[in-house]
C-alpha positions as CSV (number, residue, x, y, z in Angstrom):
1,X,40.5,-17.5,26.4
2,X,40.9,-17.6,22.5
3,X,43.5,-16.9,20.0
4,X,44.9,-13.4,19.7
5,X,44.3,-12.3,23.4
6,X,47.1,-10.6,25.3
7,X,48.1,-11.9,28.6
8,X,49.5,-9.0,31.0
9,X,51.8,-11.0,32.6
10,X,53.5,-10.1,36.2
11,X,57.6,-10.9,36.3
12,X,58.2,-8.6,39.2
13,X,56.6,-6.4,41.7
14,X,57.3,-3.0,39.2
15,X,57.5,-5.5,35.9
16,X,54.6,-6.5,33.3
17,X,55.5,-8.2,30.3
18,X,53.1,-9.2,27.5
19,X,52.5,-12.6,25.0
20,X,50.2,-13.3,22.7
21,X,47.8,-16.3,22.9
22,X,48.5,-17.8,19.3
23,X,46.8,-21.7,20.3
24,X,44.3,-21.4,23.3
25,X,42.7,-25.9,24.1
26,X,41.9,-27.2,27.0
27,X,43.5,-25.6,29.5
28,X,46.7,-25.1,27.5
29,X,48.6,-22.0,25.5
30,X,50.9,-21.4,23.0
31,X,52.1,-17.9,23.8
32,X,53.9,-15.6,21.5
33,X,55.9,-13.2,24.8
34,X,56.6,-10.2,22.9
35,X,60.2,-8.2,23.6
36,X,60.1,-5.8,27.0
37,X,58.8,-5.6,30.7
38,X,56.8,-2.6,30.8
39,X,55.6,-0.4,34.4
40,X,53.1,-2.4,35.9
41,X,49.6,-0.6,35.9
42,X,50.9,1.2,32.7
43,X,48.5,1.4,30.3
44,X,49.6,-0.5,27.2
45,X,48.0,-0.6,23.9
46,X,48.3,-3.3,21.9
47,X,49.3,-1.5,18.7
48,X,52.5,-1.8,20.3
49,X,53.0,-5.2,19.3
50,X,51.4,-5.6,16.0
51,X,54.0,-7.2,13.8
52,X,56.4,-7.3,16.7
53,X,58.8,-10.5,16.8
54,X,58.3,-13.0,20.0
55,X,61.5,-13.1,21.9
56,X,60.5,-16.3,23.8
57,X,57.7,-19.1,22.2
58,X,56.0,-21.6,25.1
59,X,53.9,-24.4,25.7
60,X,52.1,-23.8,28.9
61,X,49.0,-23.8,31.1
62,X,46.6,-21.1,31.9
63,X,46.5,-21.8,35.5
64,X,48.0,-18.2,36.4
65,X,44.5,-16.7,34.5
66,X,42.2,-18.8,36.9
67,X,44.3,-17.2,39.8
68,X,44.0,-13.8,38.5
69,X,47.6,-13.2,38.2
70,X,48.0,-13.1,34.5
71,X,45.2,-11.0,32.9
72,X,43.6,-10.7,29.7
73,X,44.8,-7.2,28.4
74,X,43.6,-6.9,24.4
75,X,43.1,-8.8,21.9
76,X,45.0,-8.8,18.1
77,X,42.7,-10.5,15.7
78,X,44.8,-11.8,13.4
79,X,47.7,-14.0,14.2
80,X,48.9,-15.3,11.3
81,X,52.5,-14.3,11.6
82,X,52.5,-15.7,15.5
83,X,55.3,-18.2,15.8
84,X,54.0,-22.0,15.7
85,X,56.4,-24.3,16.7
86,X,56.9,-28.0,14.6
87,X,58.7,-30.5,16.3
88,X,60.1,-33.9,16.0
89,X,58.4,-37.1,17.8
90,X,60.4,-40.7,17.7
91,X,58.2,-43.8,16.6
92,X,59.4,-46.8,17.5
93,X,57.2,-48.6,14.9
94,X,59.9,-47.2,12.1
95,X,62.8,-46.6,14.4
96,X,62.6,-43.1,12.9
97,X,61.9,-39.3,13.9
98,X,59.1,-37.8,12.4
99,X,58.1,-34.3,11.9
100,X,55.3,-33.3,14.5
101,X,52.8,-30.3,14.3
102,X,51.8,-28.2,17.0
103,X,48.4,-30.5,17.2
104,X,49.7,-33.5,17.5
105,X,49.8,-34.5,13.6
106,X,52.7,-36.9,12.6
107,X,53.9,-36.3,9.4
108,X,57.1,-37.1,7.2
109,X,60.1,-39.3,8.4
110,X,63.4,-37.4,9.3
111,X,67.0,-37.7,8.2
112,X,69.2,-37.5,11.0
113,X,70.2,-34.3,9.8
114,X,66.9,-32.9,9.8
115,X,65.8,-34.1,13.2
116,X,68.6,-32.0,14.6
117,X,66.8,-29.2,13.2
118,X,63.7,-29.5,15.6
119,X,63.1,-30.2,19.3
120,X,60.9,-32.5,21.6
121,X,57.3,-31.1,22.6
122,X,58.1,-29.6,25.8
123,X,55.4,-27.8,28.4
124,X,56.9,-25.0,30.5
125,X,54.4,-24.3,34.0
126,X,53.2,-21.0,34.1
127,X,56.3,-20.0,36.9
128,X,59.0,-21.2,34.6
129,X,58.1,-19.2,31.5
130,X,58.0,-16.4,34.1
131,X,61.5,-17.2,35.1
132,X,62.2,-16.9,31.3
133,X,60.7,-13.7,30.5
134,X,63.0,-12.3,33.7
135,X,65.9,-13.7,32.3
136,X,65.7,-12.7,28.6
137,X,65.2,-9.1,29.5
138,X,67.7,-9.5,32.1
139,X,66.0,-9.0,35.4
140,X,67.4,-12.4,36.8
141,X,70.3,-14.8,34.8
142,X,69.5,-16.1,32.2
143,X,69.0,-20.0,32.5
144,X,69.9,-22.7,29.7
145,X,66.9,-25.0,30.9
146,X,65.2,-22.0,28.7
147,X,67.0,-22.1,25.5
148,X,64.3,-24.5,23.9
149,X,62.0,-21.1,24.3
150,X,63.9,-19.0,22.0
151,X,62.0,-18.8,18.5
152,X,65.5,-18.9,16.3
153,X,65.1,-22.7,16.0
154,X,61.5,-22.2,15.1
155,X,62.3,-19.8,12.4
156,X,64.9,-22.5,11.0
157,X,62.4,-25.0,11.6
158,X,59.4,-23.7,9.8
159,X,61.7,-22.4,6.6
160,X,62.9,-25.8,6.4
161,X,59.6,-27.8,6.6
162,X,56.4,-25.8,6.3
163,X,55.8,-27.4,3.1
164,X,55.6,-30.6,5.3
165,X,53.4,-29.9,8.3
């Protein structure tokens, strides 16, 4: 697995959506799940989504690969406009939040303000961003336990403080 692959991933018996791989470590991803469910079995090429915004941006676990249910499907080389999520992390040695990179790096302190702005590293398993893709192209309801997987607040995020991670 490396950064840039495109996961095929099954959300229904007739349904394949796709995501980008933007971080691949350790047993981890950071996917990029681009807009649409496609036929399953359709061939799909990824020119299709070159440039194309994420609707949903997770934290999960590449267990589904090892199973054969999600399958490597491409591969876009460059992934420089992929969505990385910064968040905030609370530090009890300065009774602060701090802003948090994707890696793990803890940088600046936060106003109050500007911690509202960013979210807590979350994980989703491999299921539950399933359930997500479903629900944002409106195969099942739409949950609120997935909200933190829309990229808007990332967008907000990374305008604010990309200066700062």
């Amino acid at each position: 697995m490396r950064d840039g692959d495109i996961l095929a991933i099954p959300v229904s018996d007739s349904d394949t959506a796709f995501a980008r791989v933007v971080r691949a470590r350790r047993g981890m991803l950071l996917v990029n799940v681009f807009p649409g469910v496609f036929t399953a079995g359709k061939d799909v090429s990824t020119d299709e989504f070159v440039g194309a915004a994420p609707v949903l941006v997770a934290d999960t676990m590449d267990a589904r690969l090892g199973t054969g249910d999600w399958i490597v499907a491409g591969h876009i080389a460059e992934v420089a406009d992929a969505l990385v999520p910064i968040f905030k992390v609370y530090l009890s040695q300065t009774n602060l939040w701090h802003i948090q990179d994707f890696e793990g790096n803890v940088g600046q302190k936060l106003s109050p303000a500007e911690a509202d702005l960013l979210r807590i590293p979350k994980s989703f398993s491999p299921v539950a961003l399933e359930k997500a893709i479903r629900g944002i192209n409106g195969l099942d309801p739409w949950s609120e336990r997935f909200d933190d997987l829309r990229p808007e607040w990332i967008r907000v995020a990374r305008s604010r403080f990309v200066s700062a991670t």
